[in-house]
N, C-alpha and C positions, 0 to 999 in steps of 0.2 A: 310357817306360812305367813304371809303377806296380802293384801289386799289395797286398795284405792278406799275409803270410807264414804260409804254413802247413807248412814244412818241418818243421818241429822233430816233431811228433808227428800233424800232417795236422787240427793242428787252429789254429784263429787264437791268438797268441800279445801278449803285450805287450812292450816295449820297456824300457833301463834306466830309462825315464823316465816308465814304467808307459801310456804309450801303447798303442794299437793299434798290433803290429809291421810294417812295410811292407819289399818289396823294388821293386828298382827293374832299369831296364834287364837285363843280363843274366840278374841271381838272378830276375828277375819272369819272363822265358821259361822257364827251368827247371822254378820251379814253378808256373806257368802249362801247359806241356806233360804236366808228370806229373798236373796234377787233370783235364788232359784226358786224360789218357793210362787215368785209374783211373773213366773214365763210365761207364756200362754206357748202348747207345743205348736211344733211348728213355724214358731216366731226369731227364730237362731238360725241366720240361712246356713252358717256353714255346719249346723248339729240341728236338725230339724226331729231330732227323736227327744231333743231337751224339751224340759218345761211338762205343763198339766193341762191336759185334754177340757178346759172350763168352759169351751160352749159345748159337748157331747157328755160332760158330766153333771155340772154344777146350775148354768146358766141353759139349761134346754127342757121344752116342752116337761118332758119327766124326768126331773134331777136324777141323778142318781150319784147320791152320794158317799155311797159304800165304792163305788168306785172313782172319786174324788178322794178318797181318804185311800187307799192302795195307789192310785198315781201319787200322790204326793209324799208317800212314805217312800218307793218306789225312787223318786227321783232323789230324795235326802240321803239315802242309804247307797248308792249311787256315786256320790261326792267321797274323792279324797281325803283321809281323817276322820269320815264316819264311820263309828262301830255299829250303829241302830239305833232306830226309834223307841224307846220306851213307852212312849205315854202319848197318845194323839186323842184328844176330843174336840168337837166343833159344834156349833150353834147354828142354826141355818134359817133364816126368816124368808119364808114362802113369798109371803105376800111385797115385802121389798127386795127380796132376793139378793140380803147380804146375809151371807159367812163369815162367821168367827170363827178360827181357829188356836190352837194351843198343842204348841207339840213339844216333848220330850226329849231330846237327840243325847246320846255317848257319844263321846268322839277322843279323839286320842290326847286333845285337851284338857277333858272333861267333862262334866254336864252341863249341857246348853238348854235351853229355853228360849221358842220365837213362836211369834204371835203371826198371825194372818187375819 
């Protein structure tokens, strides 16, 4: 597996060698998982069922975040190279309405670990 790398700042990056910077096999689930992890659904014209429902889950009148955490397992499990989620916990501050998250992913690389 291959990827374009956009860790460093969420944005594409170049190489020592002034390339377009690329990640591969494991580093390409990681952040292959987080750009799907950071969708908003509906925002992918041409796959409008990708990404996480975060204004009718997350960011709405009554969170609801037991179904914030199934969408976004949902959509990781979903992803080529994923065997499952193992381990999902999250933090959620009401009153600023930031989410922290932490999840666990198998994948045919290995074991992954991504933050949100």
């Amino acid at each position: 597996m291959i990827t374009l790398s956009s860790l460093k700042n969420d944005d594409i990056s170049v190489d020592e060698y002034g390339n377009i910077a690329t990640l591969t096999d494991k580093e390409a689930m990681v952040n292959i998982i987080y750009n799907v992890d950071k969708t908003n659904k509906g925002e992918c014209a041409l796959n409008t069922d990708l990404g996480t429902d975060f204004f009718g889950t997350v960011f709405s009148a009554t969170p609801s975040l037991a179904r914030f955490k199934a969408q976004n397992i949902a959509q990781t499990e979903k992803l080529e190279g994923v065997l499952g989620v193992s381990d999902f916990t999250f933090d959620y501050n009401s009153d600023t309405t930031v989410l922290n998250y932490t999840k666990t992913v198998n994948t045919v690389y290995g074991e992954v670990k991504v933050n949100g």
